[in-house]
C-alpha positions in Angstrom: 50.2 -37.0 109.0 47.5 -34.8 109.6 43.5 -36.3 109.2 41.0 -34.0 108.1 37.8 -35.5 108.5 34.1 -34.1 108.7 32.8 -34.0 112.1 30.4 -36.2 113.8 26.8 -36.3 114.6 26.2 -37.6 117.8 22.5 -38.1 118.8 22.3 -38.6 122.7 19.3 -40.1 124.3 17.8 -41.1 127.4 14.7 -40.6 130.4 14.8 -37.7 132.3 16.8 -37.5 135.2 19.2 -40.2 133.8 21.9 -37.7 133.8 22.7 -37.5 130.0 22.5 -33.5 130.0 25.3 -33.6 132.7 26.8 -36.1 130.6 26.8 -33.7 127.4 28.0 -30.6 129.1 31.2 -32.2 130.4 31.9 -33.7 126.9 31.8 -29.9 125.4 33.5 -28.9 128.3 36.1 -31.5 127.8 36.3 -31.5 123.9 36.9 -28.0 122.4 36.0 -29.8 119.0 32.7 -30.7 120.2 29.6 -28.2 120.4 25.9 -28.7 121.5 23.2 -28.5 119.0 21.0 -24.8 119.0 17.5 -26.3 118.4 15.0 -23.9 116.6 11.8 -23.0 119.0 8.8 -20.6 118.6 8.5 -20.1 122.0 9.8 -16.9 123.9 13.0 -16.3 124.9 13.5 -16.7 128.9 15.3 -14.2 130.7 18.9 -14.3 130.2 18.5 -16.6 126.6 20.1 -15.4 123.7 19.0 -15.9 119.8 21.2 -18.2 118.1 23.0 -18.9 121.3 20.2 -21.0 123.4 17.4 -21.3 120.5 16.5 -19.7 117.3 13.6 -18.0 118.4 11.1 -18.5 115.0 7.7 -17.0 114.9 4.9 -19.7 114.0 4.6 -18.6 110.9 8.7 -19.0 110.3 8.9 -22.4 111.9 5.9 -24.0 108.9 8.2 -22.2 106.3 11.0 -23.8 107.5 9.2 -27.4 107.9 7.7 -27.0 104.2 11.8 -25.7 102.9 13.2 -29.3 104.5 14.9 -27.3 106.6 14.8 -29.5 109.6 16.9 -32.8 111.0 13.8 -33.5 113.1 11.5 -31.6 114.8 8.0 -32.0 117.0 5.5 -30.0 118.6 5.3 -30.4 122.5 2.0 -30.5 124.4 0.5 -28.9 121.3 2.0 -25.8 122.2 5.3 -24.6 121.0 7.5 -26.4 118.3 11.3 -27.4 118.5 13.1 -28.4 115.7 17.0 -29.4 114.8 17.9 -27.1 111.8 19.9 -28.5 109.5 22.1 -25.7 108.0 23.9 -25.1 111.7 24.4 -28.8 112.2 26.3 -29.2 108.4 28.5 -26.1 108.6 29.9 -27.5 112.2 30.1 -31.2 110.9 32.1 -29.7 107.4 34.4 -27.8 109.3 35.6 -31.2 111.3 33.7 -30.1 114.7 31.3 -32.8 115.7 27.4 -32.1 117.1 25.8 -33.6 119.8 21.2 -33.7 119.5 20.4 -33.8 123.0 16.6 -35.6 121.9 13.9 -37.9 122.5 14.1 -41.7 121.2 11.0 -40.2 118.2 13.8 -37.8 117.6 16.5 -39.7 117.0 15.0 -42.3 115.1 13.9 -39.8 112.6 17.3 -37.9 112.4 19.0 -41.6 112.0 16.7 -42.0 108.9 17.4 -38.7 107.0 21.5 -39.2 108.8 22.3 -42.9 108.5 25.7 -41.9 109.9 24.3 -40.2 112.7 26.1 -42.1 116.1 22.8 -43.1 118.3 24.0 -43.2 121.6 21.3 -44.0 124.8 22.4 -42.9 128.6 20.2 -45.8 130.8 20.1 -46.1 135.0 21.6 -48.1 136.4 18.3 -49.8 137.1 14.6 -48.3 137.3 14.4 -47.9 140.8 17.5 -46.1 140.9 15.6 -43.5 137.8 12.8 -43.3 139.8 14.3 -42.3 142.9 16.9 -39.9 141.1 13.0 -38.1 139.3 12.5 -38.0 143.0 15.2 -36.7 144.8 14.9 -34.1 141.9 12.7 -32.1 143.7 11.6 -30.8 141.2 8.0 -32.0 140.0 4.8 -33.3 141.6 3.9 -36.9 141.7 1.7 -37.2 139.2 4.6 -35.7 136.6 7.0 -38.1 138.0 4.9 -41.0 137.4 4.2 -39.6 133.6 8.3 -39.2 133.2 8.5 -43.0 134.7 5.8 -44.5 132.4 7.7 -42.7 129.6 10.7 -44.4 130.2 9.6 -47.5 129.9 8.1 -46.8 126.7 11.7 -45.2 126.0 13.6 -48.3 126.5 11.4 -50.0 123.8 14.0 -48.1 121.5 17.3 -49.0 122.9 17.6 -52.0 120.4 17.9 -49.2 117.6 20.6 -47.3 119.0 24.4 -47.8 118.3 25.4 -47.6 121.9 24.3 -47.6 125.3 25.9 -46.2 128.1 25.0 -46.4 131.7 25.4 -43.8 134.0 25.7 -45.4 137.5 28.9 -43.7 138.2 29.4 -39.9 136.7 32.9 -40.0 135.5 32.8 -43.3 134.5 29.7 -42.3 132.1 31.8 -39.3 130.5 34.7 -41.6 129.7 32.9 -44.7 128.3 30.8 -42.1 125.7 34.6 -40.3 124.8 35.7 -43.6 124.2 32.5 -44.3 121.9 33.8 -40.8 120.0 37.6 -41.9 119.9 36.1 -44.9 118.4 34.0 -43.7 115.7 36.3 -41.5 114.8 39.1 -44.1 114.2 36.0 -46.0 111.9 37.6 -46.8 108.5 34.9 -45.7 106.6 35.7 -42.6 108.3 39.7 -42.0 106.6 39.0 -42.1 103.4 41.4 -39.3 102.6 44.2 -40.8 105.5 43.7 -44.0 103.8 44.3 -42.9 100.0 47.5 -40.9 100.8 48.5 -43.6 102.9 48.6 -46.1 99.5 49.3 -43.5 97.9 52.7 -42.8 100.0 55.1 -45.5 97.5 55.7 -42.1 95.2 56.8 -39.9 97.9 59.7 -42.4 99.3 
C-alpha cells in the first residue's frame, strides 16, 4: 500500500564548525525527497549565486513588506546589516507535495519556527566535546582569533538550548553523524500521528476482503 504523507520540516542546528552543513548536504545528496531551504536575504548576490536558487534576493523595502504580510517562518537581521529570513510559501509547497525541508539556523531561529511549526523536527549537531569544536574553528583556517573566540563564547550560549530540541546528534565520526540523523527521519516518518490516511484505509480494509 502506498503512503502519501506531507513532508517534513527538519530544523538543524548547531556551533559553527560542528559539521552540520556537511551533515545537511550529504542528506540531500542521499535523499532525492529531501531539499534545503532557500532563505530570503536583502543582501547582493555573490558571484556565481542564483535568485531563487541560493537566496531570494529582496530589496529592503520588499523584505519589511514581506515581515508586515506574515510571510516569514523566522527571520533576523545580522550585525545590523542585512536581513535573512525563511519564507514560508516555498517551505509549504515542498512539505504538501510529500518532500521534506531542512532550516539550516541558529538555536533563536529554531525556537521561533518551533513556535509558529509545532511539528517542526528540532534536531542539534554537538562536538564531540568543546575542545575538539574549538580546535576544528581552528584548524579551519579560516578566521582570526578574536572571531574564533566570539564563535566559541557563542557556543556555549548555544548549548543553553539543547534541552529544547527533539534530538541531538553528535558528530564525532562523519558517516556515523549522516546515519544517526536518516535514522531520526526514517523515524519520524513512521510517527503515527503521521499516517493518518495509512491508518484509516488500513481499518477501513474489512470491506475490501
Amino acid at each position: 500500500m502506498k503512503q502519501t504523507r506531507r513532508g517534513l520540516l527538519l530544523v538543524v542546528s548547531g556551533p559553527a564548525g560542528v559539521g552540520k552543513g556537511t551533515i545537511n548536504l550529504s542528506l540531500i545528496s542521499r535523499n532525492s525527497d529531501i531539499r534545503m531551504s532557500v532563505s530570503a536575504t536583502t543582501r547582493s548576490p555573490r558571484p556565481g549565486e542564483i535568485d531563487g536558487v541560493h537566496y531570494f534576493f529582496k530589496t529592503d523595502a520588499e523584505f519589511q513588506k514581506m515581515i508586515e504580510s506574515g510571510a516569514f517562518l523566522e527571520y533576523m537581521r545580522v550585525f545590523n546589516t542585512h536581513y535573512y529570513g525563511t519564507p514560508k510559501s516555498f517551505v509549504e509547497q515542498e512539505l504538501a507535495e510529500g518532500r521534506s525541508v531542512i532550516l539550516e539556523i541558529d538555536v533563536q531561529g529554531a525556537m521561533r519556527v518551533k513556535a509558529a511549526y509545532p511539528d517542526a523536527v528540532l534536531i542539534f549537531i554537538a562536538p564531540p566535546s568543546m575542545s575538539e569544536l574549538k580546535s576544528r574553528l581552528i584548524h579551519r583556517g579560516t578566521e582570526s582569533t578574536e572571531a574564533i573566540e566570539r564563535r566559541f563564547e557563542t557556543a556555549f550560549q548555544e548549548m543553553e538550548l539543547v534541552d529544547r530540541y527533539d534530538y541531538v546528534v553528535v558528530n564525532d565520526i562523519l558517516d556515523l553523524a549522516i546515519a544517526r540523523t536518516e535514522d531520526i527521519i526514517v523515524a519520524e516518518r513512521c510517527r503515527v500521528s503521521r499516517n493518518g490516511e495509512l491508518i484509516e484505509k488500513l481499518k477501513g480494509g474489512r470491506s475490501a476482503l
